[in-house]
C-alpha positions in Angstrom: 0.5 -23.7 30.0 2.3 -22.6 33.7 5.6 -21.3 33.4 7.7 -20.9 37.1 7.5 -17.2 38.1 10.0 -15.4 36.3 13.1 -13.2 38.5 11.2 -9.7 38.4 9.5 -8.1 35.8 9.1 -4.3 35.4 6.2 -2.2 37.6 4.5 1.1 36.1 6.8 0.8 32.7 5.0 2.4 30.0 7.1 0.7 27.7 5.9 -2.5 28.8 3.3 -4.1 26.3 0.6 -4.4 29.3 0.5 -0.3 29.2 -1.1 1.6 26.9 1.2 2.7 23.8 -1.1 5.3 22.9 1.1 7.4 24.5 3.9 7.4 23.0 3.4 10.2 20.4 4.7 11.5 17.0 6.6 14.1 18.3 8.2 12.0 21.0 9.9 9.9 18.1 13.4 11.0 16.4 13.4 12.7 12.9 13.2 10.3 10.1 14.1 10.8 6.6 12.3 13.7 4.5 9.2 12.5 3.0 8.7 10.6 0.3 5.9 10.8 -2.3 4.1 8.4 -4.3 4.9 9.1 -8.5 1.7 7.4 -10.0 3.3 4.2 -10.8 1.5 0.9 -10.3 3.8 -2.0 -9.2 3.3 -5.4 -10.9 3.5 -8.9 -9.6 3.3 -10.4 -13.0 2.8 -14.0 -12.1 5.0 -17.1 -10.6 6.2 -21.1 -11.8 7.4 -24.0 -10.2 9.3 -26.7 -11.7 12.1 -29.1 -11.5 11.7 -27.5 -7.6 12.6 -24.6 -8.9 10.3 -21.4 -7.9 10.2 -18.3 -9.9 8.0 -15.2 -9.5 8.4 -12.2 -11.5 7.6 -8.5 -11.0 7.5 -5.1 -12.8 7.6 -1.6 -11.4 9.8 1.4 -11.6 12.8 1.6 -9.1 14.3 4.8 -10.1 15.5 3.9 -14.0 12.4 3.3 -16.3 10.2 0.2 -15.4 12.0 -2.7 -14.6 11.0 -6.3 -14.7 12.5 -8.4 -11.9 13.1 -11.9 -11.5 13.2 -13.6 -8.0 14.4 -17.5 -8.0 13.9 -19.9 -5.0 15.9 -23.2 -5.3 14.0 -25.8 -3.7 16.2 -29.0 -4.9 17.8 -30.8 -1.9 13.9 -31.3 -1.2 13.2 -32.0 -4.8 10.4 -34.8 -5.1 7.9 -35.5 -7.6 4.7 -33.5 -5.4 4.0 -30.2 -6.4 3.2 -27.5 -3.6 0.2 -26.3 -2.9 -1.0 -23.3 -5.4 -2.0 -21.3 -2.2 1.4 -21.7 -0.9 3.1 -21.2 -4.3 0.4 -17.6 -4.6 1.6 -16.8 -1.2 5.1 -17.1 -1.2 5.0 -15.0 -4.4 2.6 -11.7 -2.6 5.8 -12.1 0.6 8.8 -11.8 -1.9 6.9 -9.2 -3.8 7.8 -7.0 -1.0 11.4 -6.9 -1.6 10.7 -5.6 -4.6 7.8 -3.1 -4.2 9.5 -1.0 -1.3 12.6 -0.1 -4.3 9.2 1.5 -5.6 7.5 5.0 -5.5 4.2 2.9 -6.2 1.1 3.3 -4.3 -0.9 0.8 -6.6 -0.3 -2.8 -6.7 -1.9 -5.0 -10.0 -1.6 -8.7 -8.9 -1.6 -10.8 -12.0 -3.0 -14.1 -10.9 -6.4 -14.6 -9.0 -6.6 -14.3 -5.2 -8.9 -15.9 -2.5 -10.5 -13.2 -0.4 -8.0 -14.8 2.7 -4.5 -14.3 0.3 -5.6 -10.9 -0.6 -6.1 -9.5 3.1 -2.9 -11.9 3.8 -1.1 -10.3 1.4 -2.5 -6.5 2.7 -1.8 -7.1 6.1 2.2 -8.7 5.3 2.3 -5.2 3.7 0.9 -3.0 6.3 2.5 -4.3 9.4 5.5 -5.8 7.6 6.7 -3.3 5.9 6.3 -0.7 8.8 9.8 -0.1 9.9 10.9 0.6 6.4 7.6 2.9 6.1 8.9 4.9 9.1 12.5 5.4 7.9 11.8 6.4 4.7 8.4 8.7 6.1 6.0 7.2 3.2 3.5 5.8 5.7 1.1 5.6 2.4 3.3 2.6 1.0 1.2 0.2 3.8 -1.7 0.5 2.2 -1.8 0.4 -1.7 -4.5 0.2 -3.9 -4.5 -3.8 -4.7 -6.5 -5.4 -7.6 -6.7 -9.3 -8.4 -9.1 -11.2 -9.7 -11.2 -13.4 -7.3 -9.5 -16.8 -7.6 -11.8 -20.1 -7.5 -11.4 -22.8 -4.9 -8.6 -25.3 -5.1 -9.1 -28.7 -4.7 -8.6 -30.4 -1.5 -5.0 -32.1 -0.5 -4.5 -35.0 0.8 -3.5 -34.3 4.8 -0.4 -35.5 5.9 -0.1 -37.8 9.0 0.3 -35.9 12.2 3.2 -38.4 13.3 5.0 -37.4 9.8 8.6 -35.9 11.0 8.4 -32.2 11.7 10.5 -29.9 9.4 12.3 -27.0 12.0 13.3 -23.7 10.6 17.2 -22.8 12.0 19.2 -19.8 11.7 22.1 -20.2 13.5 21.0 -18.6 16.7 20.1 -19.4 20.0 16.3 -19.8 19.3 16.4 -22.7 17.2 19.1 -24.7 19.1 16.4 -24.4 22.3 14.1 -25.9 20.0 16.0 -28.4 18.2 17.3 -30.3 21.7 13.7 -29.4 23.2 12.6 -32.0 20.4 15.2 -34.3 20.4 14.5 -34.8 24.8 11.1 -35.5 23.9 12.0 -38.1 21.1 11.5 -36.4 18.0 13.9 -36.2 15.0 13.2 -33.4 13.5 14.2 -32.6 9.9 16.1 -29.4 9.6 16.5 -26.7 6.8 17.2 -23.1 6.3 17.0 -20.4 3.6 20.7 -19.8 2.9 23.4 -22.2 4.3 25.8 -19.7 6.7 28.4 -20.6 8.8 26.6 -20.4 12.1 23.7 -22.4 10.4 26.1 -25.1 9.1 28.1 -24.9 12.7 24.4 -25.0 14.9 23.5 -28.4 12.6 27.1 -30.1 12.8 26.5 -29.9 16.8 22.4 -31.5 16.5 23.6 -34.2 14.6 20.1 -33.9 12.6 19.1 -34.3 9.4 19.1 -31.1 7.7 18.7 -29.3 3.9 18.8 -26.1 2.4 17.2 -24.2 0.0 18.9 -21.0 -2.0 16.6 -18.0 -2.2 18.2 -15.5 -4.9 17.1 -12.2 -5.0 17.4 -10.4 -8.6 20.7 -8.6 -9.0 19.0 -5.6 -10.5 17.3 -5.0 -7.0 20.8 -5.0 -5.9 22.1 -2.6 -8.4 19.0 -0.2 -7.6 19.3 -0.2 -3.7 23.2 1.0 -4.5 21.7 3.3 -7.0 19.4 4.8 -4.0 16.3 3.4 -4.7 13.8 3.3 -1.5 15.1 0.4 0.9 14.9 -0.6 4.6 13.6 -3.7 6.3 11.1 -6.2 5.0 9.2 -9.2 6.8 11.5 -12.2 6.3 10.4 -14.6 8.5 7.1 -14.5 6.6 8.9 -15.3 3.8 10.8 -18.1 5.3 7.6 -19.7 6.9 6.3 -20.3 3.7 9.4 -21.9 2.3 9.3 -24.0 5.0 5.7 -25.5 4.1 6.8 -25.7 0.8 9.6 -27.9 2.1 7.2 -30.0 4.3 5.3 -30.4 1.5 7.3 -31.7 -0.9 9.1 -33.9 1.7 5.6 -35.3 2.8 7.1 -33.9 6.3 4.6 -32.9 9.4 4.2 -29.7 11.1 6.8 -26.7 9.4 8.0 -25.6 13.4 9.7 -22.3 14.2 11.2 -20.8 17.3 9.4 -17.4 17.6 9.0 -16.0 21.5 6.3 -14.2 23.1 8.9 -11.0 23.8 8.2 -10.3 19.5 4.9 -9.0 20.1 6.9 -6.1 21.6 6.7 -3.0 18.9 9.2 -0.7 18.9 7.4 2.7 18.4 3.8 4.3 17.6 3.7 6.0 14.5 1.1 7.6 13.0 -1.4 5.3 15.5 0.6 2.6 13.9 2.7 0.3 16.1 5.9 -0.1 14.3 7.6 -3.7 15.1 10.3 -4.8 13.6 9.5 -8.8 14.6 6.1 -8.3 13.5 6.6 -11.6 11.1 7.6 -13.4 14.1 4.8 -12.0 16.0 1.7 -14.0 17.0 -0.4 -11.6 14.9 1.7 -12.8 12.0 1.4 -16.5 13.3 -2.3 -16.4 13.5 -2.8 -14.9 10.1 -0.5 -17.1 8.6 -2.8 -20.6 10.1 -6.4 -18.3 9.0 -4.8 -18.3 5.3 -4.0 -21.8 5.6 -7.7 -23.3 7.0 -9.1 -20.9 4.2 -7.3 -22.6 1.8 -8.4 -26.6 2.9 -5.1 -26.9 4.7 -4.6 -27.9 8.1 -3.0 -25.0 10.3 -1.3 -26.9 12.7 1.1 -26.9 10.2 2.6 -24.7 11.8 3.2 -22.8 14.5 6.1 -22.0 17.4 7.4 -24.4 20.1 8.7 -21.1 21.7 5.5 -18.7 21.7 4.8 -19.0 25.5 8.3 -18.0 26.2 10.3 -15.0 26.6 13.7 -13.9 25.7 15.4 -14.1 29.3 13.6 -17.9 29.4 15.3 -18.7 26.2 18.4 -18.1 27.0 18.5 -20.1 30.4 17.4 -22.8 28.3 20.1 -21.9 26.1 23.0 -21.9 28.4 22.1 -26.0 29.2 23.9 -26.6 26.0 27.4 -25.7 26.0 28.4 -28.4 22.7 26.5 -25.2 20.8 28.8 -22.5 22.5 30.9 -22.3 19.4 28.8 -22.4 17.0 25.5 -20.4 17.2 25.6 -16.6 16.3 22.7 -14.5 16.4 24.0 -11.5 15.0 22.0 -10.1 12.1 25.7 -8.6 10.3 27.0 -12.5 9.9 23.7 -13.0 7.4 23.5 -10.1 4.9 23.4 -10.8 1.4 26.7 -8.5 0.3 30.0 -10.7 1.1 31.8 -7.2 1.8 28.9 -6.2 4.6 28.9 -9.2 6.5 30.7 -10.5 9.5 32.3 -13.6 10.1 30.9 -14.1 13.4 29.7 -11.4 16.3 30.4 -8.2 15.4 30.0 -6.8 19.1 29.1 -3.4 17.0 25.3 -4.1 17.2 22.2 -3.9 20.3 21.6 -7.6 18.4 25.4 -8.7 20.0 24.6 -6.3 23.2 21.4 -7.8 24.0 22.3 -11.1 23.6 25.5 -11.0 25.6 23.7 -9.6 28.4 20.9 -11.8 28.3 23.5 -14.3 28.6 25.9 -12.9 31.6 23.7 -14.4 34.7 24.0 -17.7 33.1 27.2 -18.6 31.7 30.4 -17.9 33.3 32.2 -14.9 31.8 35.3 -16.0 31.0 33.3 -18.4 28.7 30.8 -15.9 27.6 33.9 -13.7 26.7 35.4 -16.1 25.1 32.1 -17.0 22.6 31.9 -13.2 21.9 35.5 -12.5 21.3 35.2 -9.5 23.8 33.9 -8.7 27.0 31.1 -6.4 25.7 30.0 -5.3 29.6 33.7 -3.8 30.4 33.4 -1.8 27.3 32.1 1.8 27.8 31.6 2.0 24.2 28.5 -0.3 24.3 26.6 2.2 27.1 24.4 3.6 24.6 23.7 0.0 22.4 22.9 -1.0 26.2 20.7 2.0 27.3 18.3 1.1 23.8 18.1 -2.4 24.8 17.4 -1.3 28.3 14.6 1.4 27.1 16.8 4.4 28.1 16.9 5.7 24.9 14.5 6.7 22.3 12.8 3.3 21.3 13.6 -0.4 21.2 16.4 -0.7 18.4 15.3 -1.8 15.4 16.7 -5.0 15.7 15.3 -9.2 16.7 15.6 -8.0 20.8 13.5 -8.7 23.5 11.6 -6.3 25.4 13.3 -3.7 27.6 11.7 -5.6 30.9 14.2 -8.6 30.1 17.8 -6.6 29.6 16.7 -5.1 33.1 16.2 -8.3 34.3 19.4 -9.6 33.2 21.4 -6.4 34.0 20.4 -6.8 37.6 20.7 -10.9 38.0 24.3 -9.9 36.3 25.2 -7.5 38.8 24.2 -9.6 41.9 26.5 -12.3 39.9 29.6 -10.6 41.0 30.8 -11.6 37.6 31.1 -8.0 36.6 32.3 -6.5 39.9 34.9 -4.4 38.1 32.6 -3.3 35.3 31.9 0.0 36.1 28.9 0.4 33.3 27.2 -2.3 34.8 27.0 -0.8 38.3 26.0 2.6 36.5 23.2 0.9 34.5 22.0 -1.1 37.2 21.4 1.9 39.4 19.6 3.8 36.5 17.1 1.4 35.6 13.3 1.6 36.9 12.4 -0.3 40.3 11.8 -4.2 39.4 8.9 -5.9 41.2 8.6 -9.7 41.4 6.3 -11.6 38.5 3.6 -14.2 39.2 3.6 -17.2 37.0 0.6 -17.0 34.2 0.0 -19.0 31.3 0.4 -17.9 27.9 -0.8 -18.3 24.6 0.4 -19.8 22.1 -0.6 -22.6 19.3 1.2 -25.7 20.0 -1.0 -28.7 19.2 -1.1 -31.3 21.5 1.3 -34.0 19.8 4.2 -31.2 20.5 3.1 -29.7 23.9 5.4 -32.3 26.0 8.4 -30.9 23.8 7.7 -27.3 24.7 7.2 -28.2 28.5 10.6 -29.4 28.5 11.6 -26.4 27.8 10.6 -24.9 31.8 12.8 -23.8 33.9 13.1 -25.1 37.8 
């Protein structure tokens, strides 16, 4: 795969992925919180059913009040049909919503209550270790990665039928920019893909109205007793959603006898944000190829084909995204990539950008060399380069501060990139934090062309082509 050479790229960066992170060290990293200690407990994941296309899974542990059974429900309905999912899939989406529930825990021992193949049990290990890092770092209980797991060994399913390759792919969408480059990427090529989402926001339902696709949702409802524990200060912090949300989506191509389950993951979420205790901490790691890869292993260990699924976007970084992005202006209006517009509570969520985030800054200025301002300004609600409140969002995004934000951005090599094509722009002439930046950032040099991997199979490689920028 031969992308054009990009603008510039950064030279002698040790924050740039091809150097060696080994030396970033602990005590180069901010405080955390104080540390937390394990209390003995064992954490349950009791067991899971399916029907009516209704999923349940249900949990026990101790979140702070006395153990605690917990319910989590996954509505799968607008896709109802009379095939049953997979039990790998219906084992592995229960192991990725444990997780919600596990982290409220002081648990270092996790009793799985259903038999496991040796590939869902180091799935479900390695979804822990590397997906729940972030939230390992901020509460300082790095031993929560690596619990003591029991299940029984579970014996081999019978095979599946295979679905035709042809069938109509099934495309993951959120609302952001991402997704829209893949949806229209599709479409050029002459495929209608079938669209759904977990949760049915706003932006999601706004991003859809403009594809004119086909499109269904499924309701994912979290136990309100988490809820009430997270407020009552149980443990809390990020988990690995998009693993989560890849495996709804095979459920949904599943039971809609769809093709490949497609999502819109780049190459820039390989980029961690920290070293931590010879750990690298990345808050994308469930978009990351690592993540894709183990995801397809658990699948061809299972009998099932795993080409079904995989992102049209891997070979492709943020910066290249967003050119693509800015050939469709009918989505303008509608996308919003801003994490505050999706969370769960009503009261903490923005209607649209908040401009109050390095999600909203790094966007915007991945943006600015490649739609006008006055319309960028206009999709944002603010000019968020002529505000000198945004220097320091805009120093993390542009690795001046302490680490990558803990946020779905790109890597530090891209804002640079698009701080500089910005400035030459003229756009922002009377910007004086763009001028500042631009001057403070390291010497660019510029980048050859070189392929890239990633795991499109060949019935959806003319699709991702499209995407290339002259």
């Amino acid at each position: 795969m031969t992308h054009p050479p990009l603008t510039s790229r950064l030279s002698g960066d040790p924050a740039h992925p091809d150097a060696d992170e080994s030396r970033l060290q602990d005590d180069q990293i901010r405080d955390t919180a104080p540390s937390v200690t394990p209390d003995g407990s064992v954490f349950e994941v009791q067991g899971y059913s399916y029907a009516d296309a209704v999923f349940l899974a249900r949990f026990r542990g101790d979140a702070g009040s006395g153990p605690t059974e917990f319910h989590e429900r996954i509505d799968f309905g607008a896709a109802a049909s009379a095939v049953r999912p997979s039990e790998t899939l219906l084992r592995l989406l229960t192991l990725a919503t444990s997780l919600s529930y596990y982290k409220a825990t002081r648990a270092d021992a996790v009793s799985i209550g259903f038999p496991l193949s040796d590939a869902e049990l180091a799935f479900f290990r390695a979804v822990t270790e590397h997906g729940l890092g972030e939230y390992a770092y901020v509460n300082d209980c790095a031993w929560k990665l690596t619990p003591t797991v029991t299940a029984a060994p579970a014996a081999p399913e019978p095979p599946r039928p295979v679905p035709a390759s042809g069938n109509r792919p099934v495309v993951a969408v959120g609302g952001g920019k991402d997704s829209i480059v893949t949806i229209e990427a599709l479409k050029d090529a002459g495929i209608d893909p079938l669209l759904y989402s977990v949760g049915d926001r706003g932006a999601i339902r706004s991003s859809v109205a403009a594809s004119g696709c086909d499109y269904l949702t499924v309701s994912r409802v979290i136990d309100p007793l988490l809820i009430r524990a997270n407020r009552e200060g149980a443990l809390n912090g990020h988990i690995p959603v998009t693993a989560i949300n890849s495996i709804i989506g095979l459920v949904v191509a599943e039971l809609t006898t769809g093709g490949p389950t497609i999502f819109s993951n780049e190459e820039s979420a390989d980029y961690g944000n920290l070293v931590w205790h010879g750990r690298t901490i990345n808050h994308q790691w469930s978009k990351s190829l690592e993540y894709e890869d183990l995801l397809r292993t658990t699948l061809a260990a299972a009998g099932l084909p795993p080409d079904r699924f995989f992102s049209l976007l891997r070979g492709y970084r943020e910066i290249e995204i967003a050119q693509a992005f800015a050939r469709h202006p009918q989505y303008f209006d509608a996308f919003t990539s801003c994490n505050r517009a999706y969370r769960i509570a009503a009261e903490d969520r923005s209607a649209s950008w908040c401009g109050e985030c390095p999600k909203c800054t790094f966007v915007f200025l991945l943006l600015a060399p490649y739609i006008p301002r006055a319309r960028l300004t206009s999709i944002f609600g603010r000019d968020l380069l002529a505000e000198p409140g945004q220097r320091e969002r805009l120093e993390e995004n542009l690795g001046l501060g302490a680490h990558k934000p803990f946020e779905c951005v790109g890597e530090p090599a891209e804002a640079i990139e698009a701080l500089v094509l910005a400035d030459r722009s003229g756009q922002w002439h009377d910007a004086p934090l763009v001028d500042e930046l631009a001057a403070r950032v390291p010497a660019m040099t510029p980048a050859g062309s070189a392929p890239r991997d990633d795991r499109v199979p060949a019935g959806y490689r003319a699709s991702r082509d499209l995407i290339g920028l002259s």
